[in-house]
N, C-alpha and C positions, 0 to 999 in steps of 0.2 A: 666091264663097267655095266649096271644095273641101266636099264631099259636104253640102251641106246640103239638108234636106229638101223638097219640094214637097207643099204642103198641097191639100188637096181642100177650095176654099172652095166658100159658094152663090153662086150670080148672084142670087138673088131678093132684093126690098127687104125683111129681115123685122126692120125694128129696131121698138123701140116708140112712136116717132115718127114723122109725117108727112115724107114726101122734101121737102126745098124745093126749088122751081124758082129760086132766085135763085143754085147752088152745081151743080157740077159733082161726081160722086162715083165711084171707083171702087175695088177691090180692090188690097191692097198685100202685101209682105210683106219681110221686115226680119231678122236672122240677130243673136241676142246673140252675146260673146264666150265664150260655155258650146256655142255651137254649135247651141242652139235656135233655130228659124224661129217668128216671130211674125207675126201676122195682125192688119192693119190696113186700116180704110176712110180714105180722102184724100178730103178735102172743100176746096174751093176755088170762088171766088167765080169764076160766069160773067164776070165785068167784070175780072176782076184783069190783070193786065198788070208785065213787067218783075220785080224780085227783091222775093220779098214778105217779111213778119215767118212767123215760122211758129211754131204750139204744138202739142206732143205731150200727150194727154189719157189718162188711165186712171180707172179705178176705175168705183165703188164695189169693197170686196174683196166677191169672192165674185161680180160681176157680171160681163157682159158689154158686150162695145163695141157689142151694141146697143140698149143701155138710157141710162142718165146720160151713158154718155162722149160718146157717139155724138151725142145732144141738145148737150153743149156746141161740140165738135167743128164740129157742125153748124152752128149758130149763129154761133161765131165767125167762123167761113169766112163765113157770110152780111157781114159786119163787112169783110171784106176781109184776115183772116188765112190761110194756107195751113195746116189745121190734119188733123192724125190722131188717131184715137181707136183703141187697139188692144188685144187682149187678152194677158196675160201668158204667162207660159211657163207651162204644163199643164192652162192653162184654154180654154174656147171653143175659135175655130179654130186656135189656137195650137199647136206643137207641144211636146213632151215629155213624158215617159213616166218614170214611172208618174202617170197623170193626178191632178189635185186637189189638189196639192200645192203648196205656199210655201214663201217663203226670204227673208228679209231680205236675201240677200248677189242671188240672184238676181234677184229683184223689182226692188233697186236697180240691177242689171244691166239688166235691161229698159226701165228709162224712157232710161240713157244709149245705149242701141241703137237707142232712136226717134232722142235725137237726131245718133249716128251719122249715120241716115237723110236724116234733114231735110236737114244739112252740106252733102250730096253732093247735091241736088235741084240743079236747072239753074235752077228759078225760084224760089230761096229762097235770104236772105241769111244764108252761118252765124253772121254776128255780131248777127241779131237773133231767136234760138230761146227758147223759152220752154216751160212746164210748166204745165198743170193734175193736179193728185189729188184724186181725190174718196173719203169716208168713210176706206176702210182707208189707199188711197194718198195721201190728202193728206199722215200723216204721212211716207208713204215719200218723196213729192216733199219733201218736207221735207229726207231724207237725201240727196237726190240735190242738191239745192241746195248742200250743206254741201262734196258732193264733186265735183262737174263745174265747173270753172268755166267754158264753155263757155255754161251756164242763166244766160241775162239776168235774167228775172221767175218768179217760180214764185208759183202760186195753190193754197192748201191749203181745200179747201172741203169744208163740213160732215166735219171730219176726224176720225180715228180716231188713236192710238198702238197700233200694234196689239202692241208690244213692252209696254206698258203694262197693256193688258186682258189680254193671254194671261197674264201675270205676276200680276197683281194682281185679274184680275177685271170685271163691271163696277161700276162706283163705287168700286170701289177696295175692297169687300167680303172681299175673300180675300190683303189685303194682308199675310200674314204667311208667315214659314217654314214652319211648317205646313202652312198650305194649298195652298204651292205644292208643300211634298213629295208630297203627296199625289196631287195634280195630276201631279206627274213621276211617280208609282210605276207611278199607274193606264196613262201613254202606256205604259211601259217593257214592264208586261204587255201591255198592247195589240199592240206590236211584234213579242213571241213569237207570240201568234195570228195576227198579218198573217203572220208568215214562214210558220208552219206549214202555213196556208192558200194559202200563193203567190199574194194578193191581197191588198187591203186595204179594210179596214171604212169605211163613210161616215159622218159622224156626223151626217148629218139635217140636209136644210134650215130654213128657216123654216118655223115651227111648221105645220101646217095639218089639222085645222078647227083656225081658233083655240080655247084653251080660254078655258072664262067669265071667270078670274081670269088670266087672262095679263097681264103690267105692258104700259103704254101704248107703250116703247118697241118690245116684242114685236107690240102690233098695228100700232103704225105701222111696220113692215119687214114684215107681212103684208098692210098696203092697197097695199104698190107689188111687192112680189113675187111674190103669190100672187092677183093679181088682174089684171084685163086690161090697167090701167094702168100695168105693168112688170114681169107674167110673159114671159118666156123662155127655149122649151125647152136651152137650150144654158146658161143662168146657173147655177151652183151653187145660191147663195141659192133659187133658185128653184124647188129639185129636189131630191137627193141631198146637197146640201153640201160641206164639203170630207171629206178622210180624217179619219178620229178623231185620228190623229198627223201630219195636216195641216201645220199651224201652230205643231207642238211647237220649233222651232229659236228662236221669237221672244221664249221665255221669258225667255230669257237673255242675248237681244242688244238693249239699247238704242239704236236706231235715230235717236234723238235726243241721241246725245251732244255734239256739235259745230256744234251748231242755233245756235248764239251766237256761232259765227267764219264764219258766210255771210255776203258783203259783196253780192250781187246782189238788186236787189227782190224782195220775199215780199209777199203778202197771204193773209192766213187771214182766213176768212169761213165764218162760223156763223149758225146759224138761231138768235136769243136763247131758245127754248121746248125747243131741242133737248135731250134727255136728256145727248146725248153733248156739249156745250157745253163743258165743264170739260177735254177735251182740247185745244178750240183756243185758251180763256184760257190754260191751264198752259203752253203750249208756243212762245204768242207770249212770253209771261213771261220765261221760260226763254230765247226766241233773242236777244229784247233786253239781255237782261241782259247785264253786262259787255261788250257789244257796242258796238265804236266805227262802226259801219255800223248805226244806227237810222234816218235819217231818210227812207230808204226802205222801213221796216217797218211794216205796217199791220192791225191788228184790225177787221174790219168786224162787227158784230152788226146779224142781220137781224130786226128785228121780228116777235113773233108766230110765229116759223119754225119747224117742229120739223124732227129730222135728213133727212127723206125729202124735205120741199119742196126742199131743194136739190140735190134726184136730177132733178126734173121740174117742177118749179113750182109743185107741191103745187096747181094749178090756184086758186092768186093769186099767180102771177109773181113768184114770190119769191128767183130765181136774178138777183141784180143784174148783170147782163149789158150793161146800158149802163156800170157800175163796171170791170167785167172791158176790156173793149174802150176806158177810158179810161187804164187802168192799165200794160194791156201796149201799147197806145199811145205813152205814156208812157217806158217803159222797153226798149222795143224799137225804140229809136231811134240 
């Protein structure tokens, strides 16, 4: 494609996971139809041979492909899928400018540019591509199911509505006009100071030093970001965060409106102890509903799980991954 960019990736291994020798890995990269170049690691089984299944992995928001994607990504390639894990447009290696910035419209744009990608691969079948989203982008995989019909199986794991929280809050605490005016007054001045400044403000990663009275959600997104278990200098979460008026477009775009006319396999899979749980009840809820395509929908609750074990295994394997690899199994067939 015509003028698209050439990113400065690393060669170094620096995700926060061990390389496996049972997968082959190397540096990718992939152009949306907005004309951003996206950066992605392609993971594939040494053993693999002939036209494979293949899954495109994202998230957590705010993260990088070499934290959670990168680990599932990785894994499933181990499984004998041809899988990528990549980072969004303004994130990580990613391109576009003005950096740290979201978009419902573009987000959902970049998971159908993976699998653009995939389509055209020489050893991948396009009619068996699939989807993982994890935290923010489970729900986006969500959206993106509703509208590619191209996506066989999409997996929404330990998910987020990110149309939901930006709007309402979390718990649903600031679910009034009100409070979202308030919400919009404060970006709108924010926006004069960014222009003024011909930059823009960051509004702060995850907390760090944690404080004494921090709620539990807050420190468990401080045991995997802010510590060696899944800090990374290039993850937002992890550093700066996004812009203050970041995420401001998602107020008012519900991202799941049409979650109940996807006819192609879905599984959401939540950690049962997760704070954030009640977004992937409401939403499996919600896609069933009126839905004549349920009997390939499926709620999996994981035992004991809060939202970060299913970034990394919460070190008790708590990423049901023999699940995952029977499902797109299953349905990439």
């Amino acid at each position: 494609m015509k003028n698209t960019v050439k990113l400065e990736l690393t060669n170094e291994w620096d995700k926060t996971f061990p390389k496996s020798e049972k997968v082959n890995h190397r540096k990718v990269t992939f152009h949306n139809r907005y004309g951003i170049t996206l950066a992605a690691d392609l993971y594939e089984s040494k053993e693999a041979s002939g036209k494979l299944s293949a899954i495109a992995v994202c998230g957590p928001f705010g993260a990088v492909k070499e934290q959670a994607a990168g680990l599932y990504a990785q894994t499933m390639a181990e499984r004998g899928f041809l899988t990528i894990a990549f980072d969004p447009s303004y994130t990580g290696e990613s391109g576009g400018e003005p950096r740290y910035m979201a978009s419902p419209d573009i987000n959902t744009e970049d998971f159908q540019a993976a699998v653009d990608f995939l389509s055209v691969q020489k050893n991948v079948d396009p009619e068996k591509i699939g989807i993982i989203g994890i935290c923010g982008w489970g729900g986006l995989a969500l959206n993106v199911a509703a509208l590619d019909t191209r996506i066989k199986a999409t997996v929404a794991s330990t998910m987020y509505d990110m149309s939901r929280v930006n709007a309402n809050g979390y718990f649903d605490s600031e679910n009034s006009a009100d409070a979202r005016y308030a919400k919009k007054e404060a970006m709108n001045v924010q926006r004069i100071v960014d222009y003024k400044n011909d930059s823009y403000a960051l509004g702060g990663g995850v907390a760090d030093p944690l404080p004494e009275d921090a709620p539990f959600f807050v420190a468990d997104y401080h045991d995997y970001y802010k510590t060696d278990r899944g800090y990374h200098k290039r993850s937002l979460n992890s550093n700066g965060g996004w812009n203050m008026i970041g995420c401001m477009s998602f107020m008012n775009q519900p991202i799941l409106k049409y979650s109940n006319e996807i006819r192609s396999a879905v599984l959401v899979m939540h950690g049962e102890k997760a704070h954030s749980c009640y977004f992937s009840r409401d939403a499996y809820a919600a896609m069933v509903k009126d839905n004549p395509y349920t009997d390939n929908k499926e709620l999996l609750l994981i035992p004991n799980a809060v939202h970060t074990d299913l970034y990394d295994g919460g070190g008790k394997d708590a990423i049901a991954f023999d699940k995952l690899e029977q499902f797109f199994g299953e349905n990439l067939k």
